[in-house]
C-alpha positions in Angstrom: 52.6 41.7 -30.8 49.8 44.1 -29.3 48.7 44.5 -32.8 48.0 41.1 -33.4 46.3 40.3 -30.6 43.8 42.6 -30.7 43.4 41.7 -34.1 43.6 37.7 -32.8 41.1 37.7 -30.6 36.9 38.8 -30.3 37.5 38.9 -26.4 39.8 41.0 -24.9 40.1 38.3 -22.4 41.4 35.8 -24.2 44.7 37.2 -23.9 45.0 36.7 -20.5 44.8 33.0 -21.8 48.5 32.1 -21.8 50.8 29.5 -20.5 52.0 31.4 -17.8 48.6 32.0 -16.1 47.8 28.2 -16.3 47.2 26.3 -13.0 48.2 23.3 -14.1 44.9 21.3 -13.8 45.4 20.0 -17.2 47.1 17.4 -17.8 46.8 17.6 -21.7 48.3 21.1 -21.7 52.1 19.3 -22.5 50.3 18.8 -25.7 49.5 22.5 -26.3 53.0 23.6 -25.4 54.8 21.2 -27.6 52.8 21.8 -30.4 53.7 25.7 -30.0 57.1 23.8 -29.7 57.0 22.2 -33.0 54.7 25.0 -34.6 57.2 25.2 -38.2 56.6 21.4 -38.5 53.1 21.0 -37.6 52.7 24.0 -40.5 54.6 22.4 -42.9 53.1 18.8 -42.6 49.5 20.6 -41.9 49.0 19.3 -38.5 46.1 20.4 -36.6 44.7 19.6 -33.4 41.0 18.7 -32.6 39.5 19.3 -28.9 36.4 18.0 -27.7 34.7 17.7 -24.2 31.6 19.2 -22.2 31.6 22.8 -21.5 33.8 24.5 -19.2 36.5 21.7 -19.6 38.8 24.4 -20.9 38.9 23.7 -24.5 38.8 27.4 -25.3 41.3 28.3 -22.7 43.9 25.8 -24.3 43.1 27.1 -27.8 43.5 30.6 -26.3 47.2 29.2 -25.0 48.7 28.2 -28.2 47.0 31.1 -30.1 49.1 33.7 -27.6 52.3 32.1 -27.7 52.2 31.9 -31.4 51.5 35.1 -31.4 54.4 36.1 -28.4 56.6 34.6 -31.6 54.9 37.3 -34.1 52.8 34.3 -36.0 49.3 36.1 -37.0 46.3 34.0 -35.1 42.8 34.8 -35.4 40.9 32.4 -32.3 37.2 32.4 -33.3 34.2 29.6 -32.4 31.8 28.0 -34.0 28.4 29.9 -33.2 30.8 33.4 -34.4 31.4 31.3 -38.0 27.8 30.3 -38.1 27.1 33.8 -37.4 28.9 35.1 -40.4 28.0 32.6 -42.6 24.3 33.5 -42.1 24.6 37.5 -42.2 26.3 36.5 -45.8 23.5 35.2 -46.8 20.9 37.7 -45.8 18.3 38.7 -48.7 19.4 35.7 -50.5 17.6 32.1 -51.0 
């Protein structure tokens, strides 16, 4: 499990993002866990979920919850963002048009 976390995450810190460590201020977070819950059928029937809000509404930190206890159950997660994608995807095309 160590293994895949460090592979899982770009912030060490993120795997501090669990479940346990919640504190409960979010009343969505029942969705998180059952999802984790239901992970074999959400895979099958290619289920995702979407989050969307300001910043610092936790989005990330609930991402980072179901990413650790899929991993807790040895299922390989990499968490990433959006500006780390669009970083990639623009060092991919460096010295081309």
């Amino acid at each position: 499990m160590e293994r895949l976390k460090r592979k899982g995450f770009t912030d060490p810190a993120m795997r501090e993002w669990t479940f346990g460590n919640d504190n409960g201020k979010c009343p969505q977070m029942c969705y998180a866990r059952k999802y984790v819950e239901l992970w074999e059928q959400m895979k099958d029937e290619n289920h995702g979920l979407i989050l969307w809000g300001s910043v610092g509404t936790g989005k990330s930190y609930f991402a980072g919850c179901i990413a650790n206890a899929l991993m807790e159950k040895e299922i390989s997660v990499c968490m990433t963002n959006f500006a780390a994608i669009l970083n990639d995807l623009a060092a991919s095309f460096k010295d081309r048009n």
